[in-house]
N, CA, C and O of each residue as an XYZ file, in Angstrom:
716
protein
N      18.537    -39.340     25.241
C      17.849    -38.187     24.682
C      16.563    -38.674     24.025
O      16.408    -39.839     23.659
N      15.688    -37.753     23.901
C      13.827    -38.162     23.440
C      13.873    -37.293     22.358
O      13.804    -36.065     22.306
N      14.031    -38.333     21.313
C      13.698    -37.841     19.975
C      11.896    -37.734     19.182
O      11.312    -38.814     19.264
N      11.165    -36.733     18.569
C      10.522    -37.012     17.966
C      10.878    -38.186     16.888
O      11.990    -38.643     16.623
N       9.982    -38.435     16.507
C      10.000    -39.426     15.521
C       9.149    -39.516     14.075
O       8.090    -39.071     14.518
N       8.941    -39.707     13.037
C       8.063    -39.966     12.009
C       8.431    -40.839     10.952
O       9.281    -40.734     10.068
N       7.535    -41.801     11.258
C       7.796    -43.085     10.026
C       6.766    -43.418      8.841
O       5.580    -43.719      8.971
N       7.357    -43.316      7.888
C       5.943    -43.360      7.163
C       6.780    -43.958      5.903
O       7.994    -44.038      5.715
N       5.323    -44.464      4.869
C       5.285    -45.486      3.780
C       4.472    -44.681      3.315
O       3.600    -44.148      4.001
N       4.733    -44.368      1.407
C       4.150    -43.787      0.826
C       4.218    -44.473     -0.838
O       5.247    -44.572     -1.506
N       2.773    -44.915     -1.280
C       2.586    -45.257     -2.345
C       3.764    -45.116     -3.264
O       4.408    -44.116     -2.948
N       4.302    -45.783     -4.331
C       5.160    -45.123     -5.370
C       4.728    -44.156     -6.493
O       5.481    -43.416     -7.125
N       3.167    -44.302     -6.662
C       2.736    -43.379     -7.155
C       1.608    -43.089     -6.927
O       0.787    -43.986     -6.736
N       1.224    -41.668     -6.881
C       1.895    -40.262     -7.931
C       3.511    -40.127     -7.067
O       3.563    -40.042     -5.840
N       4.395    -40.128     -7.702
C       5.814    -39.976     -7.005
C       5.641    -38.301     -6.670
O       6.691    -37.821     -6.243
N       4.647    -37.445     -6.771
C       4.747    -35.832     -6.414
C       4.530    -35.510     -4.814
O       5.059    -34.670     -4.087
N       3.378    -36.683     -4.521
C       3.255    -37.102     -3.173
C       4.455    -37.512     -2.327
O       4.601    -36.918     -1.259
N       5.253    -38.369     -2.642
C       6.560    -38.926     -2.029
C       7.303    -37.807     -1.619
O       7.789    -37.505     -0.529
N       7.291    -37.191     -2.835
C       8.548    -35.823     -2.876
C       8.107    -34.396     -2.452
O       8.674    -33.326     -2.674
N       7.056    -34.627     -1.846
C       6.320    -33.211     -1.334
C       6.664    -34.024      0.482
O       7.222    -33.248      1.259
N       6.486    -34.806      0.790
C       7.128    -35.066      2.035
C       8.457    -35.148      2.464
O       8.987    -35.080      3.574
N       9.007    -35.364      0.951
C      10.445    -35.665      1.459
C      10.970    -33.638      1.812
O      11.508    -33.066      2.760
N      10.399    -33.156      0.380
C      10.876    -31.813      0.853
C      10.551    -31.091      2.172
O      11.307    -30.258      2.671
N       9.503    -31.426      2.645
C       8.938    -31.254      3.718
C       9.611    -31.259      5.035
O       9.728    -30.400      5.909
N      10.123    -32.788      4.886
C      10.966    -33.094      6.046
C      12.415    -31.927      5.953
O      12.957    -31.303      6.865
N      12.777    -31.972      4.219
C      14.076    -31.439      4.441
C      13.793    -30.312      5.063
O      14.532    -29.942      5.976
N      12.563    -29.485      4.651
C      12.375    -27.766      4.746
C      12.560    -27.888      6.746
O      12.975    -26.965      7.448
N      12.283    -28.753      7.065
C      11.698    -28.383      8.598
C      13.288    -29.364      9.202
O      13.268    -29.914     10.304
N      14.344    -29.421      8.427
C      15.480    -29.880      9.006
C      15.589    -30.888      9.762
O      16.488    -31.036     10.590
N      14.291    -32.004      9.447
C      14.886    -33.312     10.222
C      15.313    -34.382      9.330
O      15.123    -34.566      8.127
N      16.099    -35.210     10.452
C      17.351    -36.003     10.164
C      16.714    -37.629      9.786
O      15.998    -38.308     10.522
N      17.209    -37.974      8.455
C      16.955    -39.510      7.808
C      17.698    -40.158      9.012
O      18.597    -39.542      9.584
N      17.356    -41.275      9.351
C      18.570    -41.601     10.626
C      18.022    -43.065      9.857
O      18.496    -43.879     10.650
N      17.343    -43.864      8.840
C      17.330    -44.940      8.652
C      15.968    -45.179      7.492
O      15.025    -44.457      7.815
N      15.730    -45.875      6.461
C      15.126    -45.588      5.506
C      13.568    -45.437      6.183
O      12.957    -46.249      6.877
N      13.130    -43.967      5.671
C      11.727    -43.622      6.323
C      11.316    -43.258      7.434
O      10.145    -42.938      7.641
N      12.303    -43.259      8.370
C      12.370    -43.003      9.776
C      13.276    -41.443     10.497
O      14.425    -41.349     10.927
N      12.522    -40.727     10.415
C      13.358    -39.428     10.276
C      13.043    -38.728     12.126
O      12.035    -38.948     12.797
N      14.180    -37.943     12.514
C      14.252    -37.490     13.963
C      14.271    -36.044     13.925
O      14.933    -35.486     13.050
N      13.443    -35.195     15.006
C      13.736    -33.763     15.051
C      14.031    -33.926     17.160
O      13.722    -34.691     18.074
N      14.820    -32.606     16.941
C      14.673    -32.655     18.589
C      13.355    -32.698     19.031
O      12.414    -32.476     18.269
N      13.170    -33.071     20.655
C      11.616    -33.397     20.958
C      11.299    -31.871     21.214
O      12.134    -31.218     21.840
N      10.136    -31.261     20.767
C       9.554    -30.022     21.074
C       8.258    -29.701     20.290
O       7.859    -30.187     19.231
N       7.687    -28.724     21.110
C       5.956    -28.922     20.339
C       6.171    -28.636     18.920
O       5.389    -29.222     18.172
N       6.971    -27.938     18.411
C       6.961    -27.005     16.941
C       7.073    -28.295     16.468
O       6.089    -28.811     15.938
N       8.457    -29.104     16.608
C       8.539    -30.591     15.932
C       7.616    -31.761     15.790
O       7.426    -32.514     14.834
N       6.975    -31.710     17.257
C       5.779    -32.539     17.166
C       4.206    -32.096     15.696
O       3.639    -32.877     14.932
N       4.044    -30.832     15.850
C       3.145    -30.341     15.559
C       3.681    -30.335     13.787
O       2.823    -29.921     13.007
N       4.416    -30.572     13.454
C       5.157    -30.748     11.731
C       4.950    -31.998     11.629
O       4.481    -32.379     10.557
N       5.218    -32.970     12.650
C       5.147    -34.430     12.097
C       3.793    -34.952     12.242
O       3.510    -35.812     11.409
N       2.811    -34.630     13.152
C       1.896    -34.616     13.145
C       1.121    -34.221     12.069
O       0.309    -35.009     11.584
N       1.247    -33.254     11.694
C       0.840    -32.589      9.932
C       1.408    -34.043      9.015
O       0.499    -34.744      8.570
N       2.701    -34.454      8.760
C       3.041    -34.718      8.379
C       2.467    -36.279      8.079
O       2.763    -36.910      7.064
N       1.842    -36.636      8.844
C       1.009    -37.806      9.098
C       0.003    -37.952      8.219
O      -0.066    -38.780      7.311
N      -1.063    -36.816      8.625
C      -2.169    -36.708      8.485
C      -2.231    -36.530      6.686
O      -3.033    -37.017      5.889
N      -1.031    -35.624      6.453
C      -0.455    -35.919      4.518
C      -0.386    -37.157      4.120
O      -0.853    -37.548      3.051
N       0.257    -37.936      5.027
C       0.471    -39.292      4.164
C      -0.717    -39.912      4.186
O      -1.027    -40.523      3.163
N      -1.474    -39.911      5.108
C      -2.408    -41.011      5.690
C      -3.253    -40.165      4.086
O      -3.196    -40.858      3.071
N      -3.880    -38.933      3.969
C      -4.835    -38.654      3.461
C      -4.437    -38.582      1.984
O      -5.111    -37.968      1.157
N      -2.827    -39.521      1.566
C      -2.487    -39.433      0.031
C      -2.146    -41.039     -0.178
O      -1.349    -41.463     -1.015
N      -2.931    -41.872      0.779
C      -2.825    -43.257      0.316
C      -1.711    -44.210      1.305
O      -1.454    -45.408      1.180
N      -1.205    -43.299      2.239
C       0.633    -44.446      2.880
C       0.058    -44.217      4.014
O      -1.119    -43.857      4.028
N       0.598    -44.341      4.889
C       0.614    -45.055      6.512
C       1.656    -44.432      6.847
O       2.688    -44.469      6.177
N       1.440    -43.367      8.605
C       2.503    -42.627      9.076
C       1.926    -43.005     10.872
O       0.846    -43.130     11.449
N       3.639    -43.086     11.286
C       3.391    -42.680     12.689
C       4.272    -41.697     12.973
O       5.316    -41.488     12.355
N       3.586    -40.674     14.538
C       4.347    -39.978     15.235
C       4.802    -40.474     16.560
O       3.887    -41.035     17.162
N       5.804    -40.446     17.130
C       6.263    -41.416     18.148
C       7.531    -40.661     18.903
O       8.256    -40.055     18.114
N       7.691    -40.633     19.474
C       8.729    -40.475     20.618
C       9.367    -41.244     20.811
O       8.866    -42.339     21.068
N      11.313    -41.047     20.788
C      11.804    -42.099     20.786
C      13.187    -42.165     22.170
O      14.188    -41.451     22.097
N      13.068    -42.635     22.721
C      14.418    -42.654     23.827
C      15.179    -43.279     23.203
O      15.023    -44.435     22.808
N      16.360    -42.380     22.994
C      18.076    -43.313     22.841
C      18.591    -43.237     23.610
O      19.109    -42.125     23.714
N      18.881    -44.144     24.657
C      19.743    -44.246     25.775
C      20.959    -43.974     25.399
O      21.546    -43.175     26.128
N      21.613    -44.434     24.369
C      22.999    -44.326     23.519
C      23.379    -42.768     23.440
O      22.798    -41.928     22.753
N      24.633    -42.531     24.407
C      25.167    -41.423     24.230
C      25.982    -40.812     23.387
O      26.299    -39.638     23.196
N      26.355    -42.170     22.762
C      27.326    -42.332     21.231
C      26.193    -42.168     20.477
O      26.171    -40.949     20.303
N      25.453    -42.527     20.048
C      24.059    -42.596     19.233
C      23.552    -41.630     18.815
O      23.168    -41.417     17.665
N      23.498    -40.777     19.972
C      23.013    -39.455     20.311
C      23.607    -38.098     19.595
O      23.215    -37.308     18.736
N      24.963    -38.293     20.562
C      25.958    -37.695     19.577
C      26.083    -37.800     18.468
O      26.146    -36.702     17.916
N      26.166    -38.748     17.724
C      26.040    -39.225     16.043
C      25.165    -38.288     15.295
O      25.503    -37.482     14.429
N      23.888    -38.546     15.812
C      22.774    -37.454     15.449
C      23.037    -36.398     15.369
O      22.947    -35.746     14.329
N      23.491    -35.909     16.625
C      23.833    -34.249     16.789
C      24.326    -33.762     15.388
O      23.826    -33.087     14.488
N      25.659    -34.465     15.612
C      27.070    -34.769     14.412
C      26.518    -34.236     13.231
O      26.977    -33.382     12.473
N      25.201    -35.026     13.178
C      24.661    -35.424     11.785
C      24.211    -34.203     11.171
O      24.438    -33.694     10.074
N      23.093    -33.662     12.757
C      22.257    -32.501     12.325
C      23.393    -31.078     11.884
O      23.437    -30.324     10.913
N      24.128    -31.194     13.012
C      25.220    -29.913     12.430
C      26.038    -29.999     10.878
O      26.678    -29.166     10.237
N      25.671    -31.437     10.635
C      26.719    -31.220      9.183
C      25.677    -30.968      7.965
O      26.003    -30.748      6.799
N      24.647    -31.027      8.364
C      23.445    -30.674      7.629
C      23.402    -29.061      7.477
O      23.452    -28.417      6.429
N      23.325    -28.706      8.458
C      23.357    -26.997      8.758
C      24.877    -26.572      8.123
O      25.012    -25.474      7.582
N      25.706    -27.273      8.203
C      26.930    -26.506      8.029
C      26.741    -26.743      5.947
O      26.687    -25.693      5.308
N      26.696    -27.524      5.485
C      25.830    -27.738      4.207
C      25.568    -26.567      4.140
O      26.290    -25.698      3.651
N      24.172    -26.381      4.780
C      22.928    -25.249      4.191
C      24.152    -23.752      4.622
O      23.916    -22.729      3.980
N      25.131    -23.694      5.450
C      25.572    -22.721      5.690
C      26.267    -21.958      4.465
O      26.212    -20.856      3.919
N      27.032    -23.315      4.333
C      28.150    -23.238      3.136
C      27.423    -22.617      1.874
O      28.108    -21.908      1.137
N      26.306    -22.791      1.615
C      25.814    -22.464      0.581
C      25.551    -21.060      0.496
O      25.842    -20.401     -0.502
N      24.875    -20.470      1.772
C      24.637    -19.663      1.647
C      25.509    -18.155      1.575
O      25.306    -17.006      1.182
N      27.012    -19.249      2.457
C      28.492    -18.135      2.073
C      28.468    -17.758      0.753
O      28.462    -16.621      0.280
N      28.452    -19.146      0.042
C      28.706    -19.045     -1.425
C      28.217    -17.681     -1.711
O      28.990    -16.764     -1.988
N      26.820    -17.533     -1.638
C      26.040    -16.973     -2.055
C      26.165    -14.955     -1.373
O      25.651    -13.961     -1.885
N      26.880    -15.038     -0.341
C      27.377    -13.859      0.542
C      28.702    -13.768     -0.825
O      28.670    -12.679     -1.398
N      29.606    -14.585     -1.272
C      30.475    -14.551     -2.120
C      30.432    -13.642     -3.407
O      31.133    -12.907     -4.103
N      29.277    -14.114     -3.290
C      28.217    -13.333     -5.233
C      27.959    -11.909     -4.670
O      28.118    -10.997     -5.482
N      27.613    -11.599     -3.503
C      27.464    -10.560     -3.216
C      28.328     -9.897     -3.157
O      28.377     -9.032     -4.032
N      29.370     -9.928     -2.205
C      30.786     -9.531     -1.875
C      30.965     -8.899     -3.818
O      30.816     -7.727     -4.164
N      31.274     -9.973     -4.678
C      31.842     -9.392     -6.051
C      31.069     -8.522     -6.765
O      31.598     -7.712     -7.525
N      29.433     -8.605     -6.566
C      28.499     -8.026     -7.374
C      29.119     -6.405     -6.983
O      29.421     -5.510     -7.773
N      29.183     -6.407     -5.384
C      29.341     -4.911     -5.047
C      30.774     -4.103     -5.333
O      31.007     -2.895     -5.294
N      31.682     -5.282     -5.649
C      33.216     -5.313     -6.282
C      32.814     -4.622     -7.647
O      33.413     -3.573     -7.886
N      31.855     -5.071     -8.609
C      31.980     -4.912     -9.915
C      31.117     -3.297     -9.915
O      31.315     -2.269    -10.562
N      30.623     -3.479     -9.402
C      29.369     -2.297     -9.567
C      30.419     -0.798     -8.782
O      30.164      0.387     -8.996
N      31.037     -1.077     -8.303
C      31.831     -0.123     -7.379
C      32.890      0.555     -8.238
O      33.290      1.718     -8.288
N      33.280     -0.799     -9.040
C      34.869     -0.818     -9.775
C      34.079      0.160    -11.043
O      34.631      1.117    -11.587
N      32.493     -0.390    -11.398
C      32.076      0.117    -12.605
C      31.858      2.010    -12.221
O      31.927      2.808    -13.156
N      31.626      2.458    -10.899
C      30.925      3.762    -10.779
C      29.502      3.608    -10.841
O      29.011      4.709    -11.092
N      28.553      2.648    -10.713
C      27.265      2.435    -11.286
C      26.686      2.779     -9.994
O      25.842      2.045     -9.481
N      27.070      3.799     -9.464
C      25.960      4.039     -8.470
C      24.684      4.952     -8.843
O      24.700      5.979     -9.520
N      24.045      4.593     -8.493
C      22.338      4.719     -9.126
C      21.394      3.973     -8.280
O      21.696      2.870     -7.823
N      20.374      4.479     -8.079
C      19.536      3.745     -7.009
C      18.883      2.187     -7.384
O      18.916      1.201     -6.649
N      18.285      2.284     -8.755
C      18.138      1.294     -9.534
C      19.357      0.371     -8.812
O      18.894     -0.557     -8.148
N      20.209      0.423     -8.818
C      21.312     -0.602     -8.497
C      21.650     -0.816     -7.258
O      22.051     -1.897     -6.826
N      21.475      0.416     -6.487
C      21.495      0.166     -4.668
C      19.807     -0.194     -4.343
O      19.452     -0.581     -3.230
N      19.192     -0.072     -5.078
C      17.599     -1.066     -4.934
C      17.824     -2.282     -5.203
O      17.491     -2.842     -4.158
N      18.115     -2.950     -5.802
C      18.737     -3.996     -6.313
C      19.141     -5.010     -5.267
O      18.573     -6.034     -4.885
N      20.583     -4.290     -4.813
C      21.411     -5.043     -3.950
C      20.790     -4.784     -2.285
O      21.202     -5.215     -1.208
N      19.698     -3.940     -2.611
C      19.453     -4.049     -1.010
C      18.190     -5.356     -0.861
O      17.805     -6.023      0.099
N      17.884     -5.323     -2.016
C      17.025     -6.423     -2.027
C      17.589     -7.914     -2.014
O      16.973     -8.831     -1.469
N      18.726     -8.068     -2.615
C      19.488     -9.138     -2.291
C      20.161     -8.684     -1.206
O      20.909     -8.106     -1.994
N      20.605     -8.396     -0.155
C      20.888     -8.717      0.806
C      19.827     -8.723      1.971
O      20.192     -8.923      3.129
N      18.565     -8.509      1.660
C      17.633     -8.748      2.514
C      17.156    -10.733      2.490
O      16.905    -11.453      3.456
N      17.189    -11.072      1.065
C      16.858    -12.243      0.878
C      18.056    -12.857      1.191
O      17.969    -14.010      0.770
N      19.567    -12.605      1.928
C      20.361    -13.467      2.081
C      19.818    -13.764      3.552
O      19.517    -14.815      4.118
N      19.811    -12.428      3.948
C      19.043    -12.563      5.853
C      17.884    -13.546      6.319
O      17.720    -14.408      7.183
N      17.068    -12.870      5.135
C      15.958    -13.950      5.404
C      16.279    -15.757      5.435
O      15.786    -16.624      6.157
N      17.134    -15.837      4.518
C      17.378    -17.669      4.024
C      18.441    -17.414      5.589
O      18.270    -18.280      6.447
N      19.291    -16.483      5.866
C      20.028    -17.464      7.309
C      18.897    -17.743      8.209
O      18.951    -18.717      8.960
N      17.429    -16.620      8.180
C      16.887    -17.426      9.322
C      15.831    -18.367      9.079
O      15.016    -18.566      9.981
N      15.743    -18.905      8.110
C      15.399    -20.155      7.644
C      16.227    -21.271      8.100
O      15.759    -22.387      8.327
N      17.499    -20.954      8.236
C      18.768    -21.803      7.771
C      18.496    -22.167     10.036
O      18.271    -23.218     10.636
N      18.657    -20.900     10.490
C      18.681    -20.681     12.250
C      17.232    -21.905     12.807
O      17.311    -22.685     13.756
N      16.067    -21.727     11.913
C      14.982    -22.349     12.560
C      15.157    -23.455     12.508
O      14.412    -24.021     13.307
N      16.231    -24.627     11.574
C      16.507    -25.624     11.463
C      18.142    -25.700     12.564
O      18.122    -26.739     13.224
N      18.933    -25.173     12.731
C      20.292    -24.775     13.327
C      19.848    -25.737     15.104
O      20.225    -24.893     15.917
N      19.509    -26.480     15.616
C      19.207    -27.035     16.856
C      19.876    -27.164     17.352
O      19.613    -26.929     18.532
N      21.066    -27.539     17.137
C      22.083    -28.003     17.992
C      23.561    -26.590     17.886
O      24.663    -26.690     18.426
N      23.095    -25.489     17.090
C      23.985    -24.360     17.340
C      25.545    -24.491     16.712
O      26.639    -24.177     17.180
N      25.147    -25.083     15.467
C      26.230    -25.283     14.416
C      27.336    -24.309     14.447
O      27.164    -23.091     14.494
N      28.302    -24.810     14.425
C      29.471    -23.462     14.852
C      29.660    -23.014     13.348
O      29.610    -21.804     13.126
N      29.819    -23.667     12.560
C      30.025    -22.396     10.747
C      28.481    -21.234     10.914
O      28.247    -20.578      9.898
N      27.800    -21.081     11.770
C      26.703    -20.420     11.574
C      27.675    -18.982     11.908
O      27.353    -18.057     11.162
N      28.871    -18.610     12.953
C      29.519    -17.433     13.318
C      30.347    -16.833     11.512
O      30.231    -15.696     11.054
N      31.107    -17.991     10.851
C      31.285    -17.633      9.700
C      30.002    -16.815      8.948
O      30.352    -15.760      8.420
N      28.759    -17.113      8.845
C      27.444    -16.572      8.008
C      27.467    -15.291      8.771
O      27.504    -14.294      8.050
N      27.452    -15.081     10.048
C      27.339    -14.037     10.716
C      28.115    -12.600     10.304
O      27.681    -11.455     10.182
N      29.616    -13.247     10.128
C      30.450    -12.192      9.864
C      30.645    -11.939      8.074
O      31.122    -10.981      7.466
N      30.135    -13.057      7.646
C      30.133    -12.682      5.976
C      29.090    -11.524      5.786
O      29.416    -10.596      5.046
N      27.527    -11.500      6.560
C      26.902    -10.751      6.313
C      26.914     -9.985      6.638
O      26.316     -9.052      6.101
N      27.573     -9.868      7.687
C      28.195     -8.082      8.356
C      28.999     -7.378      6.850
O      28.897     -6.274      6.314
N      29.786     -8.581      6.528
C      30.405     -7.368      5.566
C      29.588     -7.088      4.283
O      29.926     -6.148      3.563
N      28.216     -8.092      3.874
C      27.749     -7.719      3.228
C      27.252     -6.272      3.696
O      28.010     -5.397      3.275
N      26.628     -5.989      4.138
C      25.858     -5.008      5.245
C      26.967     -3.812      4.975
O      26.608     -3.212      3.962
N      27.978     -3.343      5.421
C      28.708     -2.658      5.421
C      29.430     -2.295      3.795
O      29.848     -1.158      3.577
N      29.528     -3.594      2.523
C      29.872     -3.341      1.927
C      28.497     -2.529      1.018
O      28.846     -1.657      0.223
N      27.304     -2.761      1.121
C      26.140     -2.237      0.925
C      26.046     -1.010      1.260
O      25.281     -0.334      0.572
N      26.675     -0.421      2.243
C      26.294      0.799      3.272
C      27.517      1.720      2.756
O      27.624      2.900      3.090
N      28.397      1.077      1.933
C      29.516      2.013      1.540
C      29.153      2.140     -0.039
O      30.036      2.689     -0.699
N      28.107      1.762     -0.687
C      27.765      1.791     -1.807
C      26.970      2.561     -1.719
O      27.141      3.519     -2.473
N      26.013      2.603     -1.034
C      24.366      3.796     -0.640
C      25.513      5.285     -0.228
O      25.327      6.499     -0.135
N      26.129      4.814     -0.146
C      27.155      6.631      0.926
C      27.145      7.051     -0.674
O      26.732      8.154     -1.032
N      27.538      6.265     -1.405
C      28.516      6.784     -3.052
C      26.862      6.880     -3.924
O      26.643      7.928     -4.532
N      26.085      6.093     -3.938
C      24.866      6.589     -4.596
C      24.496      8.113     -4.075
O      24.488      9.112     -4.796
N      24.199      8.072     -2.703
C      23.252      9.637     -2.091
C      24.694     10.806     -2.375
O      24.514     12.020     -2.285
N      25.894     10.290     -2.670
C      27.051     11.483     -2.852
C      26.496     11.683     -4.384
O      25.526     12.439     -4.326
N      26.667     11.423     -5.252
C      26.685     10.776     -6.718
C      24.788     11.861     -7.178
O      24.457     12.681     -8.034
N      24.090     11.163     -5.996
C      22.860     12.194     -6.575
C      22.788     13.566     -5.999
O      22.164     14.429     -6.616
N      23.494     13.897     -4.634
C      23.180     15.497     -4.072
C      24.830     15.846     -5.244
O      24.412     16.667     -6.060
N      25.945     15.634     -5.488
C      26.096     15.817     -6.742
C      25.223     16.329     -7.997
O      25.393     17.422     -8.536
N      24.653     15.760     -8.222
C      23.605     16.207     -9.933
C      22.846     16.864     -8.944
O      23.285     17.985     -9.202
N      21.871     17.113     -7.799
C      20.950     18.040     -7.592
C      21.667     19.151     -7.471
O      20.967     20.095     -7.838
N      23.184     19.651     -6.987
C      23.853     20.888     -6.917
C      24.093     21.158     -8.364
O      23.492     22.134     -8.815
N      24.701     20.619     -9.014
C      25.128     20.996    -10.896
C      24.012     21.887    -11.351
O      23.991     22.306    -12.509
């Protein structure tokens, strides 16, 4: 398999520089595979990040290459894969968590009667920002992480548990407009 590649050396200081690449790499989901030497699948989007990614280091004092790499190693290969999916399944897990908070928020608010738009504004806004972070979570997902079907069906029920809260708000206000 033909891995992108990016290797780079970066001053120890300003350490803000170091850590603006490192986040970098994390944000765009490629894999440490050995100190400084990080892999994305080969494709222009990947090329065109590490390439950026270069041109950062080079123009904050360190030395970067972009390179293409053949691993003949099918064990090797696999490893990677391995690697990248347990990365994603990570970022997945988190974001259940976070489908979790939702799930109870709409538990408490339900259990309370607090339907009010103020509060179905609220939660529709958090469940828009859970959608958005899975497809943050999908643009990094390369190798088609299987916990990604778990995120799928947590947010369905967010979605639905949302949609049974908006029924009880719009009941709750054509209520007070008849009174």
């Amino acid at each position: 398999m033909i891995w992108n590649t990016f290797i780079y050396q970066m001053p120890r200081e300003p350490q803000k520089n170091r850590m603006a690449v490192w986040r970098k790499l994390k944000s765009i989901g490629a894999l440490n595979v050995l100190q400084s030497i990080w892999v994305l699948p080969r494709n222009d989007q990947s090329a065109e990040e590490f390439k950026a990614l270069v041109e950062y280091v080079k123009a904050n004092g360190g030395s970067a290459v972009f390179c293409t790499t053949d691993i003949p190693s099918e064990e090797d290969n696999q490893k990677y894969i391995a690697n990248f999916n347990r990365e994603r399944e990570t970022d997945y897990r988190e974001l259940l968590s976070k489908c979790r908070d939702f799930f109870e928020e709409m538990e408490r608010e339900t259990q309370a009667e607090n339907f009010i738009f103020a509060e179905l504004e609220e939660n529709e806004q958090e469940l828009e920002k859970l959608n958005n972070w899975l497809k943050k979570i999908e643009k990094k997902d390369f190798f088609h992480c299987e916990f990604k079907q778990t995120i799928i069906e947590a947010l369905a029920k967010c979605s639905v548990l949302l949609n049974e809260f908006s029924d009880k708000v719009y009941e709750r206000d054509g209520d007070a407009g008849n009174g």
